[in-house]
PDB file of the backbone (N, CA, C, O) and the ligand in Angstrom, with CONECT records:
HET     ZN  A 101       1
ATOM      1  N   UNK A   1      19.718  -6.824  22.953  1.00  0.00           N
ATOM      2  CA  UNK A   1      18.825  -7.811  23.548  1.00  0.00           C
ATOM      3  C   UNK A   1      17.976  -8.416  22.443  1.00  0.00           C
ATOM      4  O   UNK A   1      17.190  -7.814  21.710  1.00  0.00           O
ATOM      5  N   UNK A   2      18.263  -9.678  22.451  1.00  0.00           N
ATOM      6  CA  UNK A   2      17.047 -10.338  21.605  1.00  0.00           C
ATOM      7  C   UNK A   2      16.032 -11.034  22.276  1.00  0.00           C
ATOM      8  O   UNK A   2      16.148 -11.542  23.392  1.00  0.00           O
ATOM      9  N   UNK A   3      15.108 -11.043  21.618  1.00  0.00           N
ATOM     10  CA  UNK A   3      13.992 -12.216  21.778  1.00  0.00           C
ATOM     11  C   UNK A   3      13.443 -13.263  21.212  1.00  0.00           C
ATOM     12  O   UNK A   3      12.216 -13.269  21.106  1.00  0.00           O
ATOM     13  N   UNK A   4      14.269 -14.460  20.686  1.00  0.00           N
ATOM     14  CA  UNK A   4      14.082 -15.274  19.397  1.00  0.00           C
ATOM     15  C   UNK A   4      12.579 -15.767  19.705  1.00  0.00           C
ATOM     16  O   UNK A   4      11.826 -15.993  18.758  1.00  0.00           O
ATOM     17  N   UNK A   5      12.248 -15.894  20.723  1.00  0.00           N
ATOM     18  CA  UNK A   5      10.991 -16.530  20.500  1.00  0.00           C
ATOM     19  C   UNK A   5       9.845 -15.527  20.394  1.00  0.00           C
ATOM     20  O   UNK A   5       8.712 -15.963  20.193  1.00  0.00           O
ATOM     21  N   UNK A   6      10.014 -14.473  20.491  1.00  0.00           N
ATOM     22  CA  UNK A   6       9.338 -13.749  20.292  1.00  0.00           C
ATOM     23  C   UNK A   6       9.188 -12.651  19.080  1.00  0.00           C
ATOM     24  O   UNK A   6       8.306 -11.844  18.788  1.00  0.00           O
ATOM     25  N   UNK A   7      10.620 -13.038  18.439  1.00  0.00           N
ATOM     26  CA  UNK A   7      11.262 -12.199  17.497  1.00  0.00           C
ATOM     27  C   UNK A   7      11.329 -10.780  17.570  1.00  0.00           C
ATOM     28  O   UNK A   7      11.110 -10.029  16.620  1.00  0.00           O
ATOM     29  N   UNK A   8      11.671 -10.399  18.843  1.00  0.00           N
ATOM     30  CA  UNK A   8      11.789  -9.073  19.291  1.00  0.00           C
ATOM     31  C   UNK A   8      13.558  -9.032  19.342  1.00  0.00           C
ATOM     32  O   UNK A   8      14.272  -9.857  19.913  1.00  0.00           O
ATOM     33  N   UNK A   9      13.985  -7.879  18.605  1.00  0.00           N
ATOM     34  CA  UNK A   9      15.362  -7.108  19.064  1.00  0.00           C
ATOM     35  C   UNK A   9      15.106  -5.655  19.587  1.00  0.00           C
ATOM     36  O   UNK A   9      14.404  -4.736  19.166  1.00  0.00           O
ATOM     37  N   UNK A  10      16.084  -5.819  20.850  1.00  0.00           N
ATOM     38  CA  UNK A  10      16.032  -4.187  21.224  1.00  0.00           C
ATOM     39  C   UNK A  10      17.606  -3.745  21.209  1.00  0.00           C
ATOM     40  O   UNK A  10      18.628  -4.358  21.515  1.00  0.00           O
ATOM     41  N   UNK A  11      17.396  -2.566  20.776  1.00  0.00           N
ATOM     42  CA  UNK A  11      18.801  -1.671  20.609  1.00  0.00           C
ATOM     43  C   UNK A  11      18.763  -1.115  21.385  1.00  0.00           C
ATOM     44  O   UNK A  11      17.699  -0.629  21.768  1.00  0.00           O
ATOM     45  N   UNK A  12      19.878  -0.922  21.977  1.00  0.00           N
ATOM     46  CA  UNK A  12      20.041   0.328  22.770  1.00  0.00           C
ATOM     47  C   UNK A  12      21.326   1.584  22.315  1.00  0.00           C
ATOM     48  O   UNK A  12      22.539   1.598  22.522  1.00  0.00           O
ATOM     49  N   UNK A  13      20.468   2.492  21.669  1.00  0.00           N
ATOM     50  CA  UNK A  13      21.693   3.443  20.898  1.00  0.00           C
ATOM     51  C   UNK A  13      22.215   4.635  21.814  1.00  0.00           C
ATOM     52  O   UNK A  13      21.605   5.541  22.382  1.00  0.00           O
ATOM     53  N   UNK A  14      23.606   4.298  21.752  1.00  0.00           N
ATOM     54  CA  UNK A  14      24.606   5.688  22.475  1.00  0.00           C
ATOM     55  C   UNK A  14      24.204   6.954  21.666  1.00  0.00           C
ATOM     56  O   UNK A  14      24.298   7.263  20.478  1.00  0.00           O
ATOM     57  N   UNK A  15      23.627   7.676  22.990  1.00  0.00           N
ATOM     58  CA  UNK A  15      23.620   8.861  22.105  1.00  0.00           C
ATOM     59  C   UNK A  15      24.637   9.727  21.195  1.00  0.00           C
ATOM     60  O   UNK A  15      24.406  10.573  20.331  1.00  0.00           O
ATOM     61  N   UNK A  16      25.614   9.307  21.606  1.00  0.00           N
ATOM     62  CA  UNK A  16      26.532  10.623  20.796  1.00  0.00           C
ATOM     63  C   UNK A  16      26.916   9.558  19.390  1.00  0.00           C
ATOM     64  O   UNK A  16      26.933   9.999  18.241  1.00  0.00           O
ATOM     65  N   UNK A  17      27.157   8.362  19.676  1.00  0.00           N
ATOM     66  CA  UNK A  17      27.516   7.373  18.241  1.00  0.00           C
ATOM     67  C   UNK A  17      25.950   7.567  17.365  1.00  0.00           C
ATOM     68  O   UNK A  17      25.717   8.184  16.325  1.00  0.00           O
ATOM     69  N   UNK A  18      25.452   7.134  17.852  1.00  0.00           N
ATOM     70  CA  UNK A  18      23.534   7.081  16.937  1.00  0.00           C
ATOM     71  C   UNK A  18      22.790   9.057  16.339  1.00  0.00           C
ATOM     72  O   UNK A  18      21.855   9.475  15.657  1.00  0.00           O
ATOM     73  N   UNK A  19      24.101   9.739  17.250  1.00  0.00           N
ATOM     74  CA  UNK A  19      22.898  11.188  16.863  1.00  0.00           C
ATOM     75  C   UNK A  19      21.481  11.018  17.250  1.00  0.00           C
ATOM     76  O   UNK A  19      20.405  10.806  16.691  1.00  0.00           O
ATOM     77  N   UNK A  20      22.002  11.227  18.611  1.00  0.00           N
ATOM     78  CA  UNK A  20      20.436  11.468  19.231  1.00  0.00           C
ATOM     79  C   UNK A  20      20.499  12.944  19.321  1.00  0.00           C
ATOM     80  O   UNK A  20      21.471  13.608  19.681  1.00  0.00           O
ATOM     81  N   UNK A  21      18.852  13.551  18.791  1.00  0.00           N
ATOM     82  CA  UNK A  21      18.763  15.280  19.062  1.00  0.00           C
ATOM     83  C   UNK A  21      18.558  15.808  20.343  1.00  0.00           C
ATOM     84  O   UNK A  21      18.385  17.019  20.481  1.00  0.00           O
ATOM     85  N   UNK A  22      18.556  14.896  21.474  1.00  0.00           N
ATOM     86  CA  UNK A  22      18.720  15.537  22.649  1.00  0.00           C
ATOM     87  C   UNK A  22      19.987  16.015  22.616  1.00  0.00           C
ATOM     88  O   UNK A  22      20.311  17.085  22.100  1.00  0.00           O
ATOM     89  N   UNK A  23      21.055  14.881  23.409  1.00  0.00           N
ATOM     90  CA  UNK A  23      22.042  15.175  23.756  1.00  0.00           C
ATOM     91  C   UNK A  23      23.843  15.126  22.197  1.00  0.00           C
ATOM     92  O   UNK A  23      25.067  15.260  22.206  1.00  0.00           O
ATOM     93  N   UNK A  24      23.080  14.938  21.525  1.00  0.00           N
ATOM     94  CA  UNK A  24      24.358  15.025  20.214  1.00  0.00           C
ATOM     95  C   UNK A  24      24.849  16.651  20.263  1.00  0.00           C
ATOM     96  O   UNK A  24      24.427  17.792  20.075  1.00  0.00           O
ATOM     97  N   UNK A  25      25.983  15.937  20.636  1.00  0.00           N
ATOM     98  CA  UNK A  25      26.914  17.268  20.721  1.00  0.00           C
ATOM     99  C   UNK A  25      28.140  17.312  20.057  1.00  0.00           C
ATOM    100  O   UNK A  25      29.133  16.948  20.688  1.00  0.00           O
ATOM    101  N   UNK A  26      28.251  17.658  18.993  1.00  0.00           N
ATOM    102  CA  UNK A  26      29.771  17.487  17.658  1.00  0.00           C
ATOM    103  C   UNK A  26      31.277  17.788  18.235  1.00  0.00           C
ATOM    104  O   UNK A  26      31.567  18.978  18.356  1.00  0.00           O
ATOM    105  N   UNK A  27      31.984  17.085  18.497  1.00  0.00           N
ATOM    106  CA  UNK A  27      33.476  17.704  19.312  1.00  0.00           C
ATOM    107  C   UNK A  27      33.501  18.401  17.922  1.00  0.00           C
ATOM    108  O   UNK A  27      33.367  18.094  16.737  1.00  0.00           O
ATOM    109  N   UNK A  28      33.824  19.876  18.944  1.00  0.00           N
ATOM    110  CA  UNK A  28      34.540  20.949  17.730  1.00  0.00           C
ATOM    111  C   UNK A  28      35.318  20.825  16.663  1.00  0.00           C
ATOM    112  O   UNK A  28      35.025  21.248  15.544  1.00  0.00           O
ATOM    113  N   UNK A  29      36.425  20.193  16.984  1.00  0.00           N
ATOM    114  CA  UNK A  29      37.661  19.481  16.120  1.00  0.00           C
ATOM    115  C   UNK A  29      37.534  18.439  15.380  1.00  0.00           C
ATOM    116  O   UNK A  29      37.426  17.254  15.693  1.00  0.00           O
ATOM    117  N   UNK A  30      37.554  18.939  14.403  1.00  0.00           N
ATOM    118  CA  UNK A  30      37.025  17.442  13.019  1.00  0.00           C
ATOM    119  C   UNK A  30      35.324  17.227  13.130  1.00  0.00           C
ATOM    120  O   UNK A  30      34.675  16.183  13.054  1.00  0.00           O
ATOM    121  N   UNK A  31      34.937  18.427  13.311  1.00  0.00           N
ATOM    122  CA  UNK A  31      33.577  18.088  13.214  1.00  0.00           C
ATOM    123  C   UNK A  31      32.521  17.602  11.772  1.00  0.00           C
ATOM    124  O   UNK A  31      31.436  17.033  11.649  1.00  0.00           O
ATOM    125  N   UNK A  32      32.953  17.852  11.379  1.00  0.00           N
ATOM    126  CA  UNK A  32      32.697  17.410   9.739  1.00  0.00           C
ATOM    127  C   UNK A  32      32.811  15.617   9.502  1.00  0.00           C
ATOM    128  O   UNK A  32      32.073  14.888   8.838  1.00  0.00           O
ATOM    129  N   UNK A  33      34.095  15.255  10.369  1.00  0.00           N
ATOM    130  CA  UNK A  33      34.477  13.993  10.489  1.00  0.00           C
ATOM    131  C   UNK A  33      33.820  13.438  11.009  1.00  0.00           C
ATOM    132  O   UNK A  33      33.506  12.360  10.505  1.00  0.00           O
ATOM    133  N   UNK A  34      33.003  13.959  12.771  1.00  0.00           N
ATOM    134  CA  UNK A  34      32.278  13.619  13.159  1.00  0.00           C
ATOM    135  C   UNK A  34      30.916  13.096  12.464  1.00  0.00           C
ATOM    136  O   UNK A  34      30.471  11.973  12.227  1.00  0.00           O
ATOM    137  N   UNK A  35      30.452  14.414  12.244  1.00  0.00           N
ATOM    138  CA  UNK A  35      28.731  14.209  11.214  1.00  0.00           C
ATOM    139  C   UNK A  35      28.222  13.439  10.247  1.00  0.00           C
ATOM    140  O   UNK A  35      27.046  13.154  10.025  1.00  0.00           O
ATOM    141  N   UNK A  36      29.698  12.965   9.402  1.00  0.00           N
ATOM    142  CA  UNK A  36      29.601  11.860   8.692  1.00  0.00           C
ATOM    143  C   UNK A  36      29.990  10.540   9.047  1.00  0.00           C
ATOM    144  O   UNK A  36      30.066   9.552   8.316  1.00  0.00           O
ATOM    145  N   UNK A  37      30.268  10.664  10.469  1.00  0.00           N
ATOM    146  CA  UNK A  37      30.557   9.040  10.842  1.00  0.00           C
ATOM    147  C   UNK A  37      29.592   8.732  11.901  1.00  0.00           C
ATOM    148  O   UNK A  37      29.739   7.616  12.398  1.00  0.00           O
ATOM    149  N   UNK A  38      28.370   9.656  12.496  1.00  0.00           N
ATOM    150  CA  UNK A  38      27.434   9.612  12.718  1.00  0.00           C
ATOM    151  C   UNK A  38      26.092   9.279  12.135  1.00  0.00           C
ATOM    152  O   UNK A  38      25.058   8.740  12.529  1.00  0.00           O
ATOM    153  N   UNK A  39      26.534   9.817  11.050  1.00  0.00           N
ATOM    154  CA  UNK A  39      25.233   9.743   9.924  1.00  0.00           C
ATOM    155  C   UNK A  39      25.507   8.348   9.208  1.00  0.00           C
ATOM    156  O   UNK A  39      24.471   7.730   8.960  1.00  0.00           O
ATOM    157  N   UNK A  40      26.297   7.932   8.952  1.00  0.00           N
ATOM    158  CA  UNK A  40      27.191   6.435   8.766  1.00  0.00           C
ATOM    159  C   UNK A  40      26.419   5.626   9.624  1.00  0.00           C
ATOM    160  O   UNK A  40      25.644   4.775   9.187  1.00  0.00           O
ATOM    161  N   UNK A  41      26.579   5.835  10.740  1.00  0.00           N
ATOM    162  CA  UNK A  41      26.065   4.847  11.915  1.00  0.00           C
ATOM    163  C   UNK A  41      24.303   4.727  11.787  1.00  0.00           C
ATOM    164  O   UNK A  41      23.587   3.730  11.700  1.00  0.00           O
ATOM    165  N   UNK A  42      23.957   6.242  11.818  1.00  0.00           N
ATOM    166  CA  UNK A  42      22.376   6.359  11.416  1.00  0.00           C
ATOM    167  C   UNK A  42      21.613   5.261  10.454  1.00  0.00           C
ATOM    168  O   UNK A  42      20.638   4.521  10.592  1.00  0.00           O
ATOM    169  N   UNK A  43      22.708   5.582   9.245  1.00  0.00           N
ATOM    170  CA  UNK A  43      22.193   5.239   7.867  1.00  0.00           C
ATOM    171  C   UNK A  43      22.044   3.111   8.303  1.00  0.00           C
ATOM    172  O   UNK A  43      21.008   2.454   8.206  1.00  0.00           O
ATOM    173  N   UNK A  44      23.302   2.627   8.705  1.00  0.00           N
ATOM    174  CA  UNK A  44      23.055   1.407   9.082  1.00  0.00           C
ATOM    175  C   UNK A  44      22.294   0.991   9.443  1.00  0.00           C
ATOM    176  O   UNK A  44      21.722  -0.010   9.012  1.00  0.00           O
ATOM    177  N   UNK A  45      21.908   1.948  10.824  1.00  0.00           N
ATOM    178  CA  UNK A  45      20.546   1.990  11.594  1.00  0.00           C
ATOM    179  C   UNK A  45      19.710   1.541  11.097  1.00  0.00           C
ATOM    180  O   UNK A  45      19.347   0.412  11.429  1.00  0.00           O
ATOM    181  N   UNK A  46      18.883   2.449   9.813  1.00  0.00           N
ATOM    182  CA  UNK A  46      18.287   2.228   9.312  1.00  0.00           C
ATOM    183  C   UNK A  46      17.889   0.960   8.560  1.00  0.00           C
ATOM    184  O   UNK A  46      16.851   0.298   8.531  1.00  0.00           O
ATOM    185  N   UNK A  47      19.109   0.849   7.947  1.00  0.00           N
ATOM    186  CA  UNK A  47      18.912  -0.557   7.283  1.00  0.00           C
ATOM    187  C   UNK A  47      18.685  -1.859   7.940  1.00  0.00           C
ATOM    188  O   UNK A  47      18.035  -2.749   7.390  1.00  0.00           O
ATOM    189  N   UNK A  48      19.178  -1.971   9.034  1.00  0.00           N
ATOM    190  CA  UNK A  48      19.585  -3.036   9.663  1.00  0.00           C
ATOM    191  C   UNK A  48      17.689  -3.092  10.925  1.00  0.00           C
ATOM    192  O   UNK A  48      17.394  -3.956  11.750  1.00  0.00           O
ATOM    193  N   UNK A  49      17.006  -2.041  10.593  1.00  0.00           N
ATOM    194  CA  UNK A  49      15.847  -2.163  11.331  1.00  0.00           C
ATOM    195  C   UNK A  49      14.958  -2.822   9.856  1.00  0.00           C
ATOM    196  O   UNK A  49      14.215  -3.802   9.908  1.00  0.00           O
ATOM    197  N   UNK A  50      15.303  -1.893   8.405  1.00  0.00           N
ATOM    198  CA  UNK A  50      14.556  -2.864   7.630  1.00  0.00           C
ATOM    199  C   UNK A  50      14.878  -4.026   7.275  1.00  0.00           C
ATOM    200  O   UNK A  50      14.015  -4.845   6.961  1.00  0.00           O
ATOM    201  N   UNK A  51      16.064  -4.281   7.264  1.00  0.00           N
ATOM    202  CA  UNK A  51      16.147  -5.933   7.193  1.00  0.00           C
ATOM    203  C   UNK A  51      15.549  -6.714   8.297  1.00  0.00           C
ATOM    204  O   UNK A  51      14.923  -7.666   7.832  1.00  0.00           O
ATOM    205  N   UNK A  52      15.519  -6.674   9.303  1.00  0.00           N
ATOM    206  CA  UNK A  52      14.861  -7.130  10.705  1.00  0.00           C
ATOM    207  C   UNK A  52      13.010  -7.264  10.618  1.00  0.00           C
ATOM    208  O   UNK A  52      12.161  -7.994  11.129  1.00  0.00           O
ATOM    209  N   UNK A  53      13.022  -6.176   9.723  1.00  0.00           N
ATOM    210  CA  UNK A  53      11.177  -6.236  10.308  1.00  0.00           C
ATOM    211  C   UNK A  53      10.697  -6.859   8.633  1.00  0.00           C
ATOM    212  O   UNK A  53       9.562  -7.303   8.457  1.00  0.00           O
ATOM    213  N   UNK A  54      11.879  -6.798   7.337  1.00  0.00           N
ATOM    214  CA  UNK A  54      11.224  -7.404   6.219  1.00  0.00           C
ATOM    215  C   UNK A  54      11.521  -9.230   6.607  1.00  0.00           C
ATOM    216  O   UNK A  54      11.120 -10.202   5.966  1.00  0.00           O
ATOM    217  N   UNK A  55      12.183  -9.206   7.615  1.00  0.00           N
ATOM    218  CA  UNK A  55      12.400 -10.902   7.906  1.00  0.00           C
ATOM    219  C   UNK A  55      10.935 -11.145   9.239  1.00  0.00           C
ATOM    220  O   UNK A  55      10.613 -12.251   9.673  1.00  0.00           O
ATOM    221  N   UNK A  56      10.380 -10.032   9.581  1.00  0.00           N
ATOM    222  CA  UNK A  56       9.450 -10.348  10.004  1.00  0.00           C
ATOM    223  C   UNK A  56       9.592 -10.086  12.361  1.00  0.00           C
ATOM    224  O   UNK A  56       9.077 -10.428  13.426  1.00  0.00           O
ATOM    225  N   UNK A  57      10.474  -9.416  11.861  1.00  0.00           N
ATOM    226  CA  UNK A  57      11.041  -9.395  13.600  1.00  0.00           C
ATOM    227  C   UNK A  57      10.223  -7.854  14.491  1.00  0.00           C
ATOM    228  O   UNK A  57       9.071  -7.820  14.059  1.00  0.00           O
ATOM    229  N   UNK A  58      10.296  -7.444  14.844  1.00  0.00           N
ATOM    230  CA  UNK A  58      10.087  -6.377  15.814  1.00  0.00           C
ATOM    231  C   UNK A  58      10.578  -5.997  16.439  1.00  0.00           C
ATOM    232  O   UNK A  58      10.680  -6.608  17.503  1.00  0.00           O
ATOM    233  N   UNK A  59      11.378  -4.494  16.258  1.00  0.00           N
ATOM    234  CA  UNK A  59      12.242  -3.711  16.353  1.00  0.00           C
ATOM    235  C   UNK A  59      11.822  -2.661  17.188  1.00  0.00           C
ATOM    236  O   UNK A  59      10.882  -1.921  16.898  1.00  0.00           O
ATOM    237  N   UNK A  60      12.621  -2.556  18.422  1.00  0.00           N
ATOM    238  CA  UNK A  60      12.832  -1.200  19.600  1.00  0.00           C
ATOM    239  C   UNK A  60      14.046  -0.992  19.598  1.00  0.00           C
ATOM    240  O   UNK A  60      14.996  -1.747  19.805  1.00  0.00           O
ATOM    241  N   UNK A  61      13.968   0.378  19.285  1.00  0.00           N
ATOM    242  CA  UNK A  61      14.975   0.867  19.260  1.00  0.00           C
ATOM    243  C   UNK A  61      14.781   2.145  20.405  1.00  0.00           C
ATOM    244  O   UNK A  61      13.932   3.034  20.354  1.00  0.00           O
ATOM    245  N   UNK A  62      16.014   1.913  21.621  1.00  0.00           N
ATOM    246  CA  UNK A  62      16.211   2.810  22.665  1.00  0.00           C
ATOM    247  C   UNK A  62      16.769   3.572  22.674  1.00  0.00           C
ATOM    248  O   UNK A  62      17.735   3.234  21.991  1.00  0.00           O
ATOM    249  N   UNK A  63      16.990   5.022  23.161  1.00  0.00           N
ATOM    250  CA  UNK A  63      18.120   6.131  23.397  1.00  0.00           C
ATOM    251  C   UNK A  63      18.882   5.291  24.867  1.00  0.00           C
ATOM    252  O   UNK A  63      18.353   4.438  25.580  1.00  0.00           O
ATOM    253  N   UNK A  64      19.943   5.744  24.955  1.00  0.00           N
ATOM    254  CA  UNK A  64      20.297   5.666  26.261  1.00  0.00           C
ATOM    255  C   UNK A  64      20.010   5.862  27.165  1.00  0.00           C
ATOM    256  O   UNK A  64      20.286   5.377  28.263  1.00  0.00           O
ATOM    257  N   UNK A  65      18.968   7.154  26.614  1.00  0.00           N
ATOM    258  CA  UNK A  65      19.006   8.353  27.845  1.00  0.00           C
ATOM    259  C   UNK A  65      17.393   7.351  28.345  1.00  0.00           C
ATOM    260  O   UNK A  65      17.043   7.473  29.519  1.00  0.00           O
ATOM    261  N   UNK A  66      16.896   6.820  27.804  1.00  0.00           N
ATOM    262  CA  UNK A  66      15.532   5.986  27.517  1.00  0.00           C
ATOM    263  C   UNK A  66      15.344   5.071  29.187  1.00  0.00           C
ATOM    264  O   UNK A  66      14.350   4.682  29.801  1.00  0.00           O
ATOM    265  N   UNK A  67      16.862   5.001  29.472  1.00  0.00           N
ATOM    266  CA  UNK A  67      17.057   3.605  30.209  1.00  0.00           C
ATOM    267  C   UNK A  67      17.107   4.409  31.895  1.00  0.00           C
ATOM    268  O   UNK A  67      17.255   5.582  32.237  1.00  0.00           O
ATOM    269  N   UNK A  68      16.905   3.133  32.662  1.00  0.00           N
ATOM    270  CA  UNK A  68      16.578   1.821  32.598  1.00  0.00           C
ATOM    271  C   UNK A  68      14.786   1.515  32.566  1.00  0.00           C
ATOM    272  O   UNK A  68      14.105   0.569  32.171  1.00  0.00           O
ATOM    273  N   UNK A  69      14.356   3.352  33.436  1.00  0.00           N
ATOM    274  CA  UNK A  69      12.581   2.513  33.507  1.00  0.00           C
ATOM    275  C   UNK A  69      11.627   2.670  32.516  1.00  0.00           C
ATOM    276  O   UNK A  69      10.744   1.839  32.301  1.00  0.00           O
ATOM    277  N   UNK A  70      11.756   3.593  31.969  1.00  0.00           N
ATOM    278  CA  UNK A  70      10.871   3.958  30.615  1.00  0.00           C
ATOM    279  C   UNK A  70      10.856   2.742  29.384  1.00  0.00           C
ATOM    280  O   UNK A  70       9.996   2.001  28.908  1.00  0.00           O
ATOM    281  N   UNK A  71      12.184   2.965  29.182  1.00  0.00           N
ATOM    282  CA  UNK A  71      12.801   1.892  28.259  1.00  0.00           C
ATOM    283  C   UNK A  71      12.275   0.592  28.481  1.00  0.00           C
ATOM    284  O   UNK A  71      11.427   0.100  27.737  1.00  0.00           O
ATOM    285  N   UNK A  72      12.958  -0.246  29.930  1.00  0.00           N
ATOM    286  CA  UNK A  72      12.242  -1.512  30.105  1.00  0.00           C
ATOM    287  C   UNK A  72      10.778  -2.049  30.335  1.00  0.00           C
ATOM    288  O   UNK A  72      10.366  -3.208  30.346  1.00  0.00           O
ATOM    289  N   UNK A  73      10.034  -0.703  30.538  1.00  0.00           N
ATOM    290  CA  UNK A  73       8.659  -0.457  30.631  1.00  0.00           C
ATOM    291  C   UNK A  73       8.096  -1.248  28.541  1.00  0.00           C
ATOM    292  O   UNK A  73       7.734  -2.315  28.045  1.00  0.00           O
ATOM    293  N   UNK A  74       8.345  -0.031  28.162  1.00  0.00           N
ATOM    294  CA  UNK A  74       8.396  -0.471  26.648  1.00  0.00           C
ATOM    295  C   UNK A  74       8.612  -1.796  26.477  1.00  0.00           C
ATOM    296  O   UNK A  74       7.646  -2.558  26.474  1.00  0.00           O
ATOM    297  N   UNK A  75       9.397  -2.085  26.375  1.00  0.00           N
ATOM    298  CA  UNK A  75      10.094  -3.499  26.340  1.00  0.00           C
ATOM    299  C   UNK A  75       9.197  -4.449  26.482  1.00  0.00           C
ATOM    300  O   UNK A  75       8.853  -5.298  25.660  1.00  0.00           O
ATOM    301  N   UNK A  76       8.703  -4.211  27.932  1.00  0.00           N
ATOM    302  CA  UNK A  76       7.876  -5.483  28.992  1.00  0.00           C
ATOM    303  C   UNK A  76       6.520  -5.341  28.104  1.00  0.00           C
ATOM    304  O   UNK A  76       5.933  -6.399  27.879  1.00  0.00           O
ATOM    305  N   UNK A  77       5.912  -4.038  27.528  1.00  0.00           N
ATOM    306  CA  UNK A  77       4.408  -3.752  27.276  1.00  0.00           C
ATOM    307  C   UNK A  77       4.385  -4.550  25.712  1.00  0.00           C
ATOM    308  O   UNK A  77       3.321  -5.021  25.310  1.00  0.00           O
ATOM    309  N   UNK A  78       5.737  -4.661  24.821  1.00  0.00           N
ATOM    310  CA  UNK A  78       5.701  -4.952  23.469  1.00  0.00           C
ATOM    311  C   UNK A  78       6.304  -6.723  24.105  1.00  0.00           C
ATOM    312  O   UNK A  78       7.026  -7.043  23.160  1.00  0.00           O
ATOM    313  N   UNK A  79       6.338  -7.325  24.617  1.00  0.00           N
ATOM    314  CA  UNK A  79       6.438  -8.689  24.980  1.00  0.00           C
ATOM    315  C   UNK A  79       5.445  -8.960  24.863  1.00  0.00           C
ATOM    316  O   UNK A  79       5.183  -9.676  23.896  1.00  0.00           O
ATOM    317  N   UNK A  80       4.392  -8.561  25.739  1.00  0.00           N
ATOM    318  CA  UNK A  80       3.583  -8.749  26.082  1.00  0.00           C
ATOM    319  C   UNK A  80       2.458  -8.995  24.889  1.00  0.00           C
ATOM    320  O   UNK A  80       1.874 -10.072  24.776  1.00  0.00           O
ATOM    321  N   UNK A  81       2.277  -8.108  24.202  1.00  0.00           N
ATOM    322  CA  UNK A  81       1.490  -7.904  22.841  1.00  0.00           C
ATOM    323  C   UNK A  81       1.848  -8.791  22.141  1.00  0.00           C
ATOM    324  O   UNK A  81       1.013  -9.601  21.738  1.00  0.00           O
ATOM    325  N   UNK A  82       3.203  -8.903  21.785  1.00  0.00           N
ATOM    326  CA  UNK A  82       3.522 -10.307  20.962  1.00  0.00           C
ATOM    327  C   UNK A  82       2.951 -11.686  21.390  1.00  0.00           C
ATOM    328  O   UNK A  82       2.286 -12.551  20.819  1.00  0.00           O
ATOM    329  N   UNK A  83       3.552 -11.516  22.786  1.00  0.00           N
ATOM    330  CA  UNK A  83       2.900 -13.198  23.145  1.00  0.00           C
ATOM    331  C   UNK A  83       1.284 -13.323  23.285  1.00  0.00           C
ATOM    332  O   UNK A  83       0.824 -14.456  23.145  1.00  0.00           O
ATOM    333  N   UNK A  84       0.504 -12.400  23.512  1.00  0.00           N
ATOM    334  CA  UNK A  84      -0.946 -12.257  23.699  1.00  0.00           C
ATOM    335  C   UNK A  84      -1.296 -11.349  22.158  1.00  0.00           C
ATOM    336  O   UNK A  84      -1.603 -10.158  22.108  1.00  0.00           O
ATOM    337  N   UNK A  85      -1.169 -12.159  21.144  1.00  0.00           N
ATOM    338  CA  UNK A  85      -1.620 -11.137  20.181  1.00  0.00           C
ATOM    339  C   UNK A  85      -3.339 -11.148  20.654  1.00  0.00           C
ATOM    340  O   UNK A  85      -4.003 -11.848  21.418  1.00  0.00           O
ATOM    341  N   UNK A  86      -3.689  -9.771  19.599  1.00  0.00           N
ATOM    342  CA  UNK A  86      -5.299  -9.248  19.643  1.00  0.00           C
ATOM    343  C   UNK A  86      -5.467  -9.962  18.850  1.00  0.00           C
ATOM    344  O   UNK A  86      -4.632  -9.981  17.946  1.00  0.00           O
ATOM    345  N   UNK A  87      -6.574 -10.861  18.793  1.00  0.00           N
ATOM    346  CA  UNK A  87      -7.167 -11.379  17.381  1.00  0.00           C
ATOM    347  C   UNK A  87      -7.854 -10.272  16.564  1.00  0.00           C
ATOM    348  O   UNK A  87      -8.690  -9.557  17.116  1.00  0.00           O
ATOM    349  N   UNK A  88      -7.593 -10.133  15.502  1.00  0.00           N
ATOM    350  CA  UNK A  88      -8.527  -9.262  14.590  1.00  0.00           C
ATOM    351  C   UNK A  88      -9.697  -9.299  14.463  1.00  0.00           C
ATOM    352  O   UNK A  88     -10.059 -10.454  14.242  1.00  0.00           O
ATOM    353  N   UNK A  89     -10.385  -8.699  14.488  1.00  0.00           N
ATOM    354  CA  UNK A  89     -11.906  -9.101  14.419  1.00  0.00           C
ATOM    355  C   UNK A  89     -12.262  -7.970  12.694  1.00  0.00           C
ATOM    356  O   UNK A  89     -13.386  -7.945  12.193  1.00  0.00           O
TER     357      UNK A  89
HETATM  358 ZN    ZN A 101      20.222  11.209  24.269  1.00  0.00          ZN2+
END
């Protein structure tokens, strides 16, 4: 989900592709294969949130497990802030 006018992206990461520590669970078989093509995915993660916020955007990043009310709760409360910034005082 994007928000160009707001410059909000939200992710929504599968837990078992992203290695979430709730529910990440390694299939037994080729697990080694697994951990590094998880951590692969992580590592992107990462990057791809600092390229986003050094271009100036604002980044949520969701679990799955996050969804639908918690998650879109978040969502709605960081819209919100963007379009009504606080002035600094
Ligand atoms: Zn999870």
């Amino acid at each position: 989900m994007v928000f160009p006018t707001e410059r909000l992206a939200v992710f929504v990461d599968g837990c078992f592709w992203h290695g979430c520590r709730e529910h990440r669970t390694l299939p037994r078989s080729n697990a080694s294969f697994w951990r590094q093509k998880i951590e692969g995915t992580r590592e992107r993660d990462q990057q791809q949130v600092a390229w986003l916020e050094a271009a100036g955007w604002t980044v949520i990043r969701l679990w799955e497990h996050d969804l639908p009310e918690p998650g879109a709760q978040r969502v709605i409360e960081i819209l919100d802030a963007l379009r009504n910034p606080t002035p600094e005082t």
